[in-house]
N, C-alpha and C positions, 0 to 999 in steps of 0.2 A: 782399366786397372783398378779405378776405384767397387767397381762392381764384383769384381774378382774375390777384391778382400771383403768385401761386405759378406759377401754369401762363405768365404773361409772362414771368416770370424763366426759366423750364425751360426754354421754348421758342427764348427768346433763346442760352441755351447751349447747349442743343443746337445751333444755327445756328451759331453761334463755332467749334463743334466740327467741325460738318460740312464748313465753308468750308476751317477750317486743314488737316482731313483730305485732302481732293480739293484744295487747294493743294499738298501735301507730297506729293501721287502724280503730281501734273503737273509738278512740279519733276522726279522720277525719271524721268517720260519723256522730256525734251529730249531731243535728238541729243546734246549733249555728255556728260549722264550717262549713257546708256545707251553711249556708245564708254567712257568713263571704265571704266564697270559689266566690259565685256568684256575691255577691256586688261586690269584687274586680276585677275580670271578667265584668260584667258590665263598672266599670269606665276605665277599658283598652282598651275595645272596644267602649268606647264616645272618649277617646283620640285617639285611631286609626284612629274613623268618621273626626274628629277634622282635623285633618292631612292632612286624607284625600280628605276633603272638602276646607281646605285653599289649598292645591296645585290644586284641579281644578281649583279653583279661580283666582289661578298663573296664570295659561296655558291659563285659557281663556283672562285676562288681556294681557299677552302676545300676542294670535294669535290677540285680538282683535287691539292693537298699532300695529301689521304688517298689516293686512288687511286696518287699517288707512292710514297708510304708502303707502301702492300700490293703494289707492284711491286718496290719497293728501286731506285728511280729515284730520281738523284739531278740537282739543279738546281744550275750553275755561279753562287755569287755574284757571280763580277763581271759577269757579262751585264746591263746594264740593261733587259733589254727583259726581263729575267727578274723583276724585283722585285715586291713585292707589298704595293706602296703601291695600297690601293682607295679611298683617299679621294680622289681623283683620274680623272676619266674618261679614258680614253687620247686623246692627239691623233690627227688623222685619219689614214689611212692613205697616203693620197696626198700629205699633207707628210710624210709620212717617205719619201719613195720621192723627192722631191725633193731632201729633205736627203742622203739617201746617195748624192749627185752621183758620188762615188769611183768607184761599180761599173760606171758608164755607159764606153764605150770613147770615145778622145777622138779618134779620126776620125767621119766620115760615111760611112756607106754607102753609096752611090748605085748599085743595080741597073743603071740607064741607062749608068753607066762602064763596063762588061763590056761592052758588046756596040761 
């Protein structure tokens, strides 16, 4: 009798067990966890890029003031495009090429005018 209920008892939890298991795998597969799943994968590996693009940044600012150093080159402080803030990635370079509007001559050219 007592052997009866033992292996009911077992078997039933086992069963409890199984269900919640293969319920909690079918949950992870919906469409929305697995986009959920990716997104956040995604923004781990921008912050890893992240990372890992400011510390080249380091190293080359680094080798680059030694290799000044063994040249006796020297870097103008007030240059801001000379500073050597690396915790910051540089903005693009095509807004900067916008913003130095200055350099642009303030007529047009038109080839087609000459002739």
């Amino acid at each position: 009798m007592f052997r009866r209920t033992f292996w009911f008892t077992a078997g039933a939890a086992a069963g409890v067990w199984a269900t919640t298991k293969v319920n909690r795998k079918l949950r992870q597969l919906t469409p929305e966890s697995l986009a959920a799943q990716a997104a956040d994968k995604a923004v781990e590996a921008g912050h890893r890029l992240k990372e890992f693009a400011l510390d080249v940044r380091a190293g080359m600012s680094q080798r680059e003031d030694e290799l000044n150093d063994a040249l006796g080159l020297t870097q103008d402080p007030q240059d801001p495009a000379l500073t050597d803030d690396v915790r910051v990635l540089p903005a693009p370079r095509r807004l900067r090429a916008i913003q130095n509007d200055h350099t642009r001559p303030k007529f047009s050219y038109n080839r087609n005018e000459d002739h």
